[in-house]
C-alpha positions in Angstrom: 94.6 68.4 151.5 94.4 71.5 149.2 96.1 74.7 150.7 94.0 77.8 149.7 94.6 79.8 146.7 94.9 83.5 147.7 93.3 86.0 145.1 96.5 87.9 145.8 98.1 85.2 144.1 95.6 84.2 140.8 96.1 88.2 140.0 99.3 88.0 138.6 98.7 84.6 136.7 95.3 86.7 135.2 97.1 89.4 134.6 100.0 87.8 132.9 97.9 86.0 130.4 96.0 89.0 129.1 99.4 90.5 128.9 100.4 87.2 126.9 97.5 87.9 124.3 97.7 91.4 124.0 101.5 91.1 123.2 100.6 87.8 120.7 97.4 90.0 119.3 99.6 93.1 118.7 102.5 91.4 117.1 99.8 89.6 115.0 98.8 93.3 113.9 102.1 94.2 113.0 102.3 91.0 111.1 99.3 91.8 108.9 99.5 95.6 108.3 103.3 94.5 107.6 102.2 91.8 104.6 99.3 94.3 103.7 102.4 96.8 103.0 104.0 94.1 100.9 100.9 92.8 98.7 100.1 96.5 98.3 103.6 97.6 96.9 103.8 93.9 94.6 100.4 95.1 93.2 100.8 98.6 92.3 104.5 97.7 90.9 102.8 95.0 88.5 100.0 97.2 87.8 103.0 99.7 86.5 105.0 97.3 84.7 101.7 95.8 82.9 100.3 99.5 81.6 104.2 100.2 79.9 104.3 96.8 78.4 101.1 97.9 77.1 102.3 101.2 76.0 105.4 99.7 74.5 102.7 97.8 72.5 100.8 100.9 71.4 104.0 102.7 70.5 105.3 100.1 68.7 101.8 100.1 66.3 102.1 104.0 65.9 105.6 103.5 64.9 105.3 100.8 62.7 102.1 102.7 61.1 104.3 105.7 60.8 106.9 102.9 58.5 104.1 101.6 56.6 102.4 105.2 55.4 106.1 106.7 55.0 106.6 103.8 52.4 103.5 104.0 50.6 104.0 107.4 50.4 107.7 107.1 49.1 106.4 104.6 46.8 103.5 107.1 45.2 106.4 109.4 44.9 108.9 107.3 43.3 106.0 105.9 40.9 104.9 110.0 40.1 108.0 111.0 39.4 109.2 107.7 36.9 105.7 108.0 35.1 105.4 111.5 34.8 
């Protein structure tokens, strides 16, 4: 024969559980915000590293323009100055 359940008594086990999930939901929160953080910083940090390998790309062209007109311009010079 079944003794009788107090509610006195189920009021702590229902209470208990909902403090079970709200801990497990909260620390789930923290969790994600917390990996959020992470992909956030990893993508702004690659972001940065991708436009200077692109500006080490475009400064590299200017500079080797600035070889390629200085030497054309050296070699008009050198050819003036033999033929004149």
């Amino acid at each position: 024969m079944e003794a009788p359940v107090s509610k006195e008594k189920q009021n702590p086990k229902i209470l208990k559980s909902f403090l079970f999930w709200v801990l497990l939901l909260s620390v789930l929160l923290l969790l994600k915000s917390f990996i959020l953080q992470i992909i956030g910083v990893l993508l702004l940090v690659a972001f940065v590293c991708l436009g200077f390998y692109f500006l080490w790309h475009l400064l590299f062209r200017v500079f080797a323009l600035i070889i390629v007109v200085g030497s054309v311009i050296c070699a008009l010079g050198l050819l003036a100055y033999l033929f004149a």
